[in-house]
ROLUM-52018 format. One record per atom (N, C-alpha, C): x, y, z; residue in one letter. Coordinates in steps of 0.02 Angstrom, whole numbers, padded with zeros to 5 digits, always signed. Layout:
<pts>
XYZA/...
</pts>
This chain:
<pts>
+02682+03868+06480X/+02713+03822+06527X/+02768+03781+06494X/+02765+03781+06418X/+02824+03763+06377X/+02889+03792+06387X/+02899+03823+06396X/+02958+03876+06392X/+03015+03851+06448X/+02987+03831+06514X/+03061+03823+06544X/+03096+03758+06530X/+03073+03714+06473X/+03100+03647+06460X/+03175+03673+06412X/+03144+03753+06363X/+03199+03756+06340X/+03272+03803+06346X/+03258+03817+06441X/+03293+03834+06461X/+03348+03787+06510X/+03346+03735+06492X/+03401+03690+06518X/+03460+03670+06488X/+03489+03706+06504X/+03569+03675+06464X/+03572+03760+06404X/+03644+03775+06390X/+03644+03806+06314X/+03611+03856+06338X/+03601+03901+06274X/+03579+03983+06274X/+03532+03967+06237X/+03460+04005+06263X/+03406+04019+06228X/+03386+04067+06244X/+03366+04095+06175X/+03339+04178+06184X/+03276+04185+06177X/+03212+04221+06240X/+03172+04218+06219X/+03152+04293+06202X/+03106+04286+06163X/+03090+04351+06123X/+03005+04371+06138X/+02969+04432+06154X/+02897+04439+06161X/+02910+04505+06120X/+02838+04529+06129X/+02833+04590+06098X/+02813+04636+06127X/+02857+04686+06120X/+02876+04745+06180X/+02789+04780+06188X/+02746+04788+06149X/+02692+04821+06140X/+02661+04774+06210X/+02683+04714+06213X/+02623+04685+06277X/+02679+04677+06348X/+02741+04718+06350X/+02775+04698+06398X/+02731+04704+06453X/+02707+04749+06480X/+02659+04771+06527X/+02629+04711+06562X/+02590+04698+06489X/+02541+04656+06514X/+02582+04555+06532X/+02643+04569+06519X/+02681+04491+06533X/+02697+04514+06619X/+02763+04570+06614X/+02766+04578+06679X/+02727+04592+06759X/+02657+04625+06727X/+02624+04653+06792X/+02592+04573+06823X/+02586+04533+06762X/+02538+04451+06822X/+02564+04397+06777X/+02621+04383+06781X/+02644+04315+06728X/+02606+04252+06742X/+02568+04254+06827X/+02556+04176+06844X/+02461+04208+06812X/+02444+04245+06813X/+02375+04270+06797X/+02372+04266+06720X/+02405+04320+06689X/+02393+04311+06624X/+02443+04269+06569X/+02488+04228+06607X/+02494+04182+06586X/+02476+04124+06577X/+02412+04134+06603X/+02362+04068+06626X/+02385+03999+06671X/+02449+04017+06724X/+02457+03972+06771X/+02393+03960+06818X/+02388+04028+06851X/+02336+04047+06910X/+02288+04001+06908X/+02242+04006+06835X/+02169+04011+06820X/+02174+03928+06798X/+02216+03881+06788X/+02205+03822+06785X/+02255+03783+06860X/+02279+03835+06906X/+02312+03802+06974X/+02374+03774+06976X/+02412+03794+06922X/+02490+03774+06931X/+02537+03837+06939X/+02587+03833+06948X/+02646+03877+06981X/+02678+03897+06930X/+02681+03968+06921X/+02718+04027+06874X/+02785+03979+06852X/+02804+03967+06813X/+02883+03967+06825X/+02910+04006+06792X/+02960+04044+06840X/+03015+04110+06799X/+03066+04087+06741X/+03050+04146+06691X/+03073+04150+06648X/+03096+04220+06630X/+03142+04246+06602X/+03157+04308+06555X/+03154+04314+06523X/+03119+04371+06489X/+03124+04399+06398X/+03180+04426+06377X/+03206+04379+06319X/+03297+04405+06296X/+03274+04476+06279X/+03223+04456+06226X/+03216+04534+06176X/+03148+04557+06172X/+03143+04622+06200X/+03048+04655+06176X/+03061+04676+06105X/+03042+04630+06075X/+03029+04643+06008X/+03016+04710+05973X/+03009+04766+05925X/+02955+04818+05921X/+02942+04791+05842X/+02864+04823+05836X/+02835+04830+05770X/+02881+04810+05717X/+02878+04776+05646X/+02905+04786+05596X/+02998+04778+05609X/+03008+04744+05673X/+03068+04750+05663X/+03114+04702+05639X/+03175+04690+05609X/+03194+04658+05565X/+03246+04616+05628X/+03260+04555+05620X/+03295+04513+05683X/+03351+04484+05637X/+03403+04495+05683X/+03460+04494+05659X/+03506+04423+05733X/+03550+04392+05720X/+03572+04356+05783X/+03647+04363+05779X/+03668+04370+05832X/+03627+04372+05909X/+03562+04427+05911X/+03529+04411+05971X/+03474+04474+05956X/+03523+04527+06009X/+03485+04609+05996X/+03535+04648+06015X/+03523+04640+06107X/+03519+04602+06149X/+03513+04605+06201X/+03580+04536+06224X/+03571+04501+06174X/+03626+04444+06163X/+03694+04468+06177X/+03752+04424+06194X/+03805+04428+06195X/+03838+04434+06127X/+03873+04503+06106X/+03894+04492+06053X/+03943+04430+06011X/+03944+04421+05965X/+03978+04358+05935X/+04065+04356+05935X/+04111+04342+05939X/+04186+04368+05950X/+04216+04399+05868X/+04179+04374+05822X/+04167+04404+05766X/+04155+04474+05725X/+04102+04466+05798X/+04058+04559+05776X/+04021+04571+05723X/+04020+04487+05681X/+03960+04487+05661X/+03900+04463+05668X/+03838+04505+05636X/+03782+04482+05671X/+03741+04453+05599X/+03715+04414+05588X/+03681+04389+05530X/+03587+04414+05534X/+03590+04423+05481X/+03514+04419+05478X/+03492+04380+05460X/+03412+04373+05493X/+03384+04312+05494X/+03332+04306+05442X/+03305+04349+05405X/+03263+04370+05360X/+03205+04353+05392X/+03177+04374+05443X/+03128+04371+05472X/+03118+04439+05516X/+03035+04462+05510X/+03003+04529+05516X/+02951+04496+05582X/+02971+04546+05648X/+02906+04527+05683X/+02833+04575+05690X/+02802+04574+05691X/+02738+04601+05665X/+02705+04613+05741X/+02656+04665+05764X/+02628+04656+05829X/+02543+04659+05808X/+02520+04601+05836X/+02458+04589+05822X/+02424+04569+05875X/+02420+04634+05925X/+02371+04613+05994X/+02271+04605+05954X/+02254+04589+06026X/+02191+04554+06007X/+02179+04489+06046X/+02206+04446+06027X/+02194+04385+06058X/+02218+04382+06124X/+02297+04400+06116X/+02301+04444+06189X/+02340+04503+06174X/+02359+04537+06229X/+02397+04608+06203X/+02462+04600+06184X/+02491+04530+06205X/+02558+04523+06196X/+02569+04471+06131X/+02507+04481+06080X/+02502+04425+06027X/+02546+04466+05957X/+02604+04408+05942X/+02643+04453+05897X/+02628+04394+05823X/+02662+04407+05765X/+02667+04376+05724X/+02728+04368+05685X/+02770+04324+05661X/+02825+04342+05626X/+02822+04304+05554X/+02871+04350+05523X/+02855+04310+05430X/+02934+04323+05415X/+02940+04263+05380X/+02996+04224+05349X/+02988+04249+05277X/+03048+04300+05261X/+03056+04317+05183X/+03067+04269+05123X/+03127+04237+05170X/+03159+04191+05133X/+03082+04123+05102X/+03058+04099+05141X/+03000+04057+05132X/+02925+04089+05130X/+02955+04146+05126X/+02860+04193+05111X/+02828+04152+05163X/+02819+04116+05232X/+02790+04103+05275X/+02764+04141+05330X/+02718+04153+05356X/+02690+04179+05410X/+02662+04155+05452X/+02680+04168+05510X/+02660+04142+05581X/+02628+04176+05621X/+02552+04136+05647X/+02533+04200+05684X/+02486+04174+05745X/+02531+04126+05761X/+02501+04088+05830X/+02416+04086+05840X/+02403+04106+05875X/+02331+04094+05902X/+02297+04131+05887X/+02297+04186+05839X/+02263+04253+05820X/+02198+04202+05766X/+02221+04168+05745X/+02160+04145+05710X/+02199+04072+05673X/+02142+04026+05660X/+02150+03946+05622X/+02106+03925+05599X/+02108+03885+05555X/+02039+03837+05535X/+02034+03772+05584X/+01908+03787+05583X/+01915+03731+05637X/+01944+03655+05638X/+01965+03648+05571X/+02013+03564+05567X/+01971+03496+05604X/+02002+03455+05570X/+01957+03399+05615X/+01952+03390+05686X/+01967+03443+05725X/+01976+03428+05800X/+01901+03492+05821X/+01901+03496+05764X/+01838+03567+05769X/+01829+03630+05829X/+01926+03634+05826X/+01940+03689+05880X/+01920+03777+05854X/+01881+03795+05901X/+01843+03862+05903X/+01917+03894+05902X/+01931+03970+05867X/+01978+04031+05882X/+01967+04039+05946X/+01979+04057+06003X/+01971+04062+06070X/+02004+04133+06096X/+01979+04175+06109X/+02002+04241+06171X/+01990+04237+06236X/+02030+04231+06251X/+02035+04237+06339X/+01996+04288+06343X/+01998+04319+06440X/+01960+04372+06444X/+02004+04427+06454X/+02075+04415+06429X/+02127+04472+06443X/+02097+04506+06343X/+02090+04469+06299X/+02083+04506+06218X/+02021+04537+06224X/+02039+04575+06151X/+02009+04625+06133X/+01988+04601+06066X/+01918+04595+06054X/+01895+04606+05972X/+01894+04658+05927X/+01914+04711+05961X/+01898+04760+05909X/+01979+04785+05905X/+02044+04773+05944X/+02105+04753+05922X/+02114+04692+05865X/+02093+04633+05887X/+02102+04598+05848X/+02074+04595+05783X/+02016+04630+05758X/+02006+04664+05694X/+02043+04688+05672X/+02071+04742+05704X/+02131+04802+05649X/+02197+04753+05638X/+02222+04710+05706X/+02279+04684+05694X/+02276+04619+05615X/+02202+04579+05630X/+02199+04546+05541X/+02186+04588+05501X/+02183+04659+05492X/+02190+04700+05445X/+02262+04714+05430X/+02293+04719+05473X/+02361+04736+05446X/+02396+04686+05414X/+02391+04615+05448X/+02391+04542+05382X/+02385+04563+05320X/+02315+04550+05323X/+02291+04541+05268X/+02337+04600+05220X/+02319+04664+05233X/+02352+04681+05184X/+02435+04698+05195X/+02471+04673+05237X/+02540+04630+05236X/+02554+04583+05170X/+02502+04537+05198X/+02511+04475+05128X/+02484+04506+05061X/+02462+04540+05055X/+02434+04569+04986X/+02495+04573+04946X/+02536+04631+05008X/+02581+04691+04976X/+02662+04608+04958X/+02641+04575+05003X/+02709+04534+04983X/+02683+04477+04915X/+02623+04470+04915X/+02609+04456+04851X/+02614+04467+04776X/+02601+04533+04782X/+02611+04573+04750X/+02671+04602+04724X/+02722+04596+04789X/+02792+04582+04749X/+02838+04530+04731X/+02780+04493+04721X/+02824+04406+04712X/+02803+04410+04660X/+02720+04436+04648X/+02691+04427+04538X/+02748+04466+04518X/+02765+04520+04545X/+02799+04569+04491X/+02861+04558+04480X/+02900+04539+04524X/+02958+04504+04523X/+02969+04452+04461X/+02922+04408+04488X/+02925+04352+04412X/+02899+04384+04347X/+02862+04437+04348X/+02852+04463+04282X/+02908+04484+04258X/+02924+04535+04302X/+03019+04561+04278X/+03052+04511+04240X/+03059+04450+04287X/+03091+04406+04262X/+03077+04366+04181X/+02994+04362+04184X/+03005+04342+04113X/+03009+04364+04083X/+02994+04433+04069X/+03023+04482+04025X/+03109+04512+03999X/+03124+04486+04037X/+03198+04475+04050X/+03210+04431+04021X/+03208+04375+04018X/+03202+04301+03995X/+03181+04313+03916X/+03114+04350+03913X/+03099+04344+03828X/+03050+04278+03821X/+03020+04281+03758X/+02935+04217+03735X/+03003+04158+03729X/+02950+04126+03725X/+02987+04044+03732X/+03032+04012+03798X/+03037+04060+03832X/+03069+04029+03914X/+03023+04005+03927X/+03033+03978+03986X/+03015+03932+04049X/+02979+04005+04097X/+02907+03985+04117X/+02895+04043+04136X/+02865+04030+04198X/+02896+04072+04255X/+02910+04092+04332X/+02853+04108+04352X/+02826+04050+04410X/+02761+04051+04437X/+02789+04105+04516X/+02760+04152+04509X/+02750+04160+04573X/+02736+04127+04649X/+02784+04138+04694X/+02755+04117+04743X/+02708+04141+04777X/+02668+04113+04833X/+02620+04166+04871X/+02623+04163+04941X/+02605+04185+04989X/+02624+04204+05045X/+02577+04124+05092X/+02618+04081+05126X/+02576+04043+05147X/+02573+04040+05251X/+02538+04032+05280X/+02509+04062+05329X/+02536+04013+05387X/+02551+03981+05431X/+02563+03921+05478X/+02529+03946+05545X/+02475+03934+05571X/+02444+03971+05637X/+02437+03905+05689X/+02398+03930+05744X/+02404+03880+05821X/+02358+03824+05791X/+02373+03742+05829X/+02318+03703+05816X/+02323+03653+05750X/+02268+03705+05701X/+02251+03665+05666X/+02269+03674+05576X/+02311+03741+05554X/+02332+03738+05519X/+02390+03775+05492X/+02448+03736+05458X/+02497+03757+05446X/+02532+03774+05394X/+02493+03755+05339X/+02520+03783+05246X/+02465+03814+05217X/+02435+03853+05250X/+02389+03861+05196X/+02371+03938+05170X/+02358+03957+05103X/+02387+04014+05077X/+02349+04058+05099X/+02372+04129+05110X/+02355+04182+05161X/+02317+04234+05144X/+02336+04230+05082X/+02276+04291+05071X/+02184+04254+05061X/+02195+04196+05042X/+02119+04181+05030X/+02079+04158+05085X/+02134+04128+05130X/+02112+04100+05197X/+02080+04145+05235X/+02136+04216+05234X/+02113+04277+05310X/+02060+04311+05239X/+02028+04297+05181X/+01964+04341+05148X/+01911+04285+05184X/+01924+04213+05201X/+01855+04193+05212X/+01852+04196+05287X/+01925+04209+05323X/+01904+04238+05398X/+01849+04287+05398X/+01887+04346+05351X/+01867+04395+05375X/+01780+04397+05344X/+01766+04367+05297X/+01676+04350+05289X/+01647+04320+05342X/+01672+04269+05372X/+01608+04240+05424X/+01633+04294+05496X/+01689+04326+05515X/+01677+04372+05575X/+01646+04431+05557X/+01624+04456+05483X/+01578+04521+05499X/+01520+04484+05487X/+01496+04407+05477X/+01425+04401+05509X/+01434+04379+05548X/+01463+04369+05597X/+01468+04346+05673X/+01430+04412+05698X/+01469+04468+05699X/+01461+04533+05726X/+01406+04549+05697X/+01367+04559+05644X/+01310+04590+05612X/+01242+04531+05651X/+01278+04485+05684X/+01218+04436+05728X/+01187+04389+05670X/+01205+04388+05596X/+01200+04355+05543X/+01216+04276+05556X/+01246+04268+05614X/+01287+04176+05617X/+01251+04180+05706X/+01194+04152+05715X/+01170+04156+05784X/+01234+04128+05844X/+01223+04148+05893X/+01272+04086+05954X/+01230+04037+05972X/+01279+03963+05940X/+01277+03931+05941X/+01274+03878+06024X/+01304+03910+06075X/+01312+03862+06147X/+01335+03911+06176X/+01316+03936+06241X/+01335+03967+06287X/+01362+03928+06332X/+01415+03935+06392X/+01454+03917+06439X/+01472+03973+06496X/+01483+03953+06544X/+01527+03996+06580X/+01594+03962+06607X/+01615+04023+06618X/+01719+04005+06604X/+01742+04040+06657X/+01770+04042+06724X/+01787+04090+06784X/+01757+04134+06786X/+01653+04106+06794X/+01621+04163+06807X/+01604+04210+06745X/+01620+04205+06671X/+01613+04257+06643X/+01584+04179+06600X/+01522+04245+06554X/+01466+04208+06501X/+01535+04218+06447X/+01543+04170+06383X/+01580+04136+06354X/+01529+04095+06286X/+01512+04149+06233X/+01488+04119+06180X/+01523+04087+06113X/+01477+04053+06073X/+01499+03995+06033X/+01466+04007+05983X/+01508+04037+05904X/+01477+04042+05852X/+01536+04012+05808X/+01479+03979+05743X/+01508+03914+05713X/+01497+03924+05658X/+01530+03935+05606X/+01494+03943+05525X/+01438+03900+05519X/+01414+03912+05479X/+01350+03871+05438X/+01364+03821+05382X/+01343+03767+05382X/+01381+03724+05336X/+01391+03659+05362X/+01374+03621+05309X/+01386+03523+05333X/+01478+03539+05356X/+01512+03577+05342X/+01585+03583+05344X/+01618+03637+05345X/+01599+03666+05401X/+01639+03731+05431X/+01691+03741+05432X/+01720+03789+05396X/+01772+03821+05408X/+01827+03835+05470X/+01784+03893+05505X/+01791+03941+05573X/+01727+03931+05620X/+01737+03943+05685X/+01707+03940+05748X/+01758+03981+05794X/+01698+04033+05820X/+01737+04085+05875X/+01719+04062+05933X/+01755+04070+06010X/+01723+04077+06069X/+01764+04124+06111X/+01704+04174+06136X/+01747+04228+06149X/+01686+04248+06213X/+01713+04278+06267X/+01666+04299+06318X/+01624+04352+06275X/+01542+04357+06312X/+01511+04394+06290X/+01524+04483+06282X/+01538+04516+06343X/+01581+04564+06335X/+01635+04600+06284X/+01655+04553+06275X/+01678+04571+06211X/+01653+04577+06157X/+01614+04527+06134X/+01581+04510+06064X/+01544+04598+06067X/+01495+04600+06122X/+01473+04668+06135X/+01508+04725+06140X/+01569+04748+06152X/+01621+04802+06164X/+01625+04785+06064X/+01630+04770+06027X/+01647+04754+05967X/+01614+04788+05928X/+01525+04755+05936X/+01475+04770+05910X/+01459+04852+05929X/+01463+04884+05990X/+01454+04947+05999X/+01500+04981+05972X/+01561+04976+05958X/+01620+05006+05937X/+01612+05001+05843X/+01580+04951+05803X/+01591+04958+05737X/+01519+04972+05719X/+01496+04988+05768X/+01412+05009+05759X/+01411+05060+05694X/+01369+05086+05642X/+01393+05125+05604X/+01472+05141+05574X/+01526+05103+05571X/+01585+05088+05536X/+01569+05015+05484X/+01525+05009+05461X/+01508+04948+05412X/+01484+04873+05453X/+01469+04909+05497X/+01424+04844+05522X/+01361+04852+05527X/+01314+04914+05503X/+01234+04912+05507X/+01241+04909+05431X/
</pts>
């Protein structure tokens, strides 16, 4: 419901990711969640359907070209990471080794906000899509050590010697610097005991009619807390049944 404030005045381009066009265009006031809390769609256009891995350059190519004819790059990669919903993308900043990845996952922070899936996501998408993270950030890790190794070796003993940077993470909510590979290893520990039934549910609810469970790490000081309709949690569990979850 943010979005049409920054269509007043000036050019703004908005950008989604082509993998969930479907699912923006067929019910914008539905699965945009106007409907289901009683306020009114407001129209908007997508400048650019994003695809996979693609590299964004401005104008974007749907943009009015520049009188120049040149187009700059932005050093930024958008990533498609359905799951949370189908149209859930992620983008990472080369230049600042930063990654963004909206609502796909956060720490519960002092506001002790649960990860949350609507009943449009998928858990067993949103598994593979923090797999492709995770080892995203590995692989850009990995070329930031080696980089600076080059470098001191280049350099020779007695330099000043080049700390690597590491890939740091900014998601919805509740957290925004914090480094990515160690963060999505302790995601990814407490959601395969979520799923193995190892972390009980914690509070049940219902949410437009659909059961809506509540699991919370263990600990004077939790980490993560999921709430996700039951259906799902179950479509998950039958699907990684024998793939490393017994």
């Amino acid at each position: 419901m943010g979005i049409p404030q920054f269509l007043r005045g000036g050019q703004t381009a908005i950008l989604a990711s082509a993998a969930g066009r479907d699912f923006l265009e067929s019910d914008l006031a539905g699965n945009g969640l106007y409907r289901p809390i009683g306020e009114i769609a407001q129209p908007w256009k997508v400048t650019h359907w994003a695809q996979a891995f693609e590299k964004l350059c401005w104008p974007l190519p749907s943009a009015p070209r520049p009188l120049s004819g040149v187009s700059e790059d932005l050093g930024i990669i958008v990533l498609h990471t359905p799951g949370h919903t189908p149209d859930q993308l992620a983008w990472y900043d080369h230049d600042e080794m930063h990654l963004y990845v909206g609502d796909s996952f956060y720490e519960r922070g002092p506001e002790k906000m649960d990860i949350i899936w609507p009943s449009q996501g998928n858990l067993i998408e949103w598994h593979f899509s923090m797999q492709k993270l995770r080892c995203f950030i590995r692989s850009e890790n990995a070329r930031s050590i080696a980089a600076a190794e080059e470098e001191e070796e280049e350099n020779g003993p007695g330099c000043w010697v080049k700390v690597a940077r590491i890939v740091k993470v900014g998601c919805g909510h509740q957290t925004a610097d914090a480094d990515g590979e160690s963060t999505m290893d302790a995601l990814e520990k407490v959601w395969w005991r979520v799923l193995r039934g190892q972390i009980p549910v914690s509070d049940t609810m219902m949410i437009s009619g659909e059961t809506v469970d509540r699991w919370i790490e263990p600990g004077k000081d939790p980490r993560f807390s999921f709430r996700a309709p039951r259906r799902l949690m179950d479509d998950a569990r039958r699907f990684f049944r024998g793939n490393g979850l017994d």
